[in-house]
C-alpha positions in Angstrom: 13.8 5.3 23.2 12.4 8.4 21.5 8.6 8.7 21.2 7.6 8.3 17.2 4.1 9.7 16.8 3.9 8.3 13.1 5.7 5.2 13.4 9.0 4.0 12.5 10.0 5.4 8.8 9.6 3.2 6.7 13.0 3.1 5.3 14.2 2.0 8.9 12.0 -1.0 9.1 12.8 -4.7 7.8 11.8 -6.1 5.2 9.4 -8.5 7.3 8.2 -5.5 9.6 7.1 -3.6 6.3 5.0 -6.2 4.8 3.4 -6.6 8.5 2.7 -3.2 8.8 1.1 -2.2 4.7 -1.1 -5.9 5.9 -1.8 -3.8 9.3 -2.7 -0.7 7.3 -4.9 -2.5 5.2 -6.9 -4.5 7.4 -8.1 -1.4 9.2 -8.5 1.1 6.3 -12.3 0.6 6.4 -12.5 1.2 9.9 -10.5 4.2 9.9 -12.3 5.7 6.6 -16.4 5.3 8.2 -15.5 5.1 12.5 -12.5 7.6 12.6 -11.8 10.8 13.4 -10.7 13.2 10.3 -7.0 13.0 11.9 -7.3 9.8 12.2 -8.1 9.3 8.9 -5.5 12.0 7.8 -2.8 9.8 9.8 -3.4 6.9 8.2 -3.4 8.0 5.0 -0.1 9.2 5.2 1.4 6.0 7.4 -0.1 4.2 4.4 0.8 6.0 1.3 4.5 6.3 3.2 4.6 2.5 3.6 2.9 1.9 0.0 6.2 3.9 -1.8 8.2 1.9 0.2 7.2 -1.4 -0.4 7.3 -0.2 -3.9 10.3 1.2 -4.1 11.7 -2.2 -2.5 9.8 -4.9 -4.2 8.9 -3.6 -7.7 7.9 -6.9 -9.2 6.0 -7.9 -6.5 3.0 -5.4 -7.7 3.2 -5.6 -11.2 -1.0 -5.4 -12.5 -2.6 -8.7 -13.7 -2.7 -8.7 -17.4 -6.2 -9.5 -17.3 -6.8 -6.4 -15.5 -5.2 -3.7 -18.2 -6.8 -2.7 -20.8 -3.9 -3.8 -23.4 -4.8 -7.4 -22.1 -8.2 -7.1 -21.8 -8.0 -6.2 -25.6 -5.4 -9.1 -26.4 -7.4 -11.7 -24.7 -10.2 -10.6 -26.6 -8.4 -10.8 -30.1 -8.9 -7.1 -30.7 -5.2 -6.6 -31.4 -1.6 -8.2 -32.9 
């Protein structure tokens, strides 16, 4: 087995294994941001961003913004336009 210093690609993981690992990623951005080191933080930020395209690239709906969150729906749900 070959030694993978950042991880599996992300293209090469299941579908499964991705959303376990951007949920991984997540729960320990914090950490990494205020407790690691500036590779650390480096690392992760790639591993993430990498992880992030490819969840997007797979599941495109699946991340679509709230409505109420947008400004064209903040202004619709607010009557300011047709």
């Amino acid at each position: 087995m070959s030694h993978r210093p950042d991880g599996i690609p992300g293209r090469d993981l299941s579908d499964a294994a991705l959303v376990r690992e951007v949920r991984q990623l997540h729960r320990t951005r914090h950490a990494t941001f205020l407790e690691g080191s500036e590779d650390a933080f480096e690392t992760h930020t790639r591993r993430m961003l990498e992880l992030e395209r490819e969840y997007l690239r797979r599941f495109p709906d699946a991340v679509s913004p709230d409505p109420q969150r947008t400004r064209a729906g903040r202004r619709r749900a607010a009557g300011l336009t047709a």
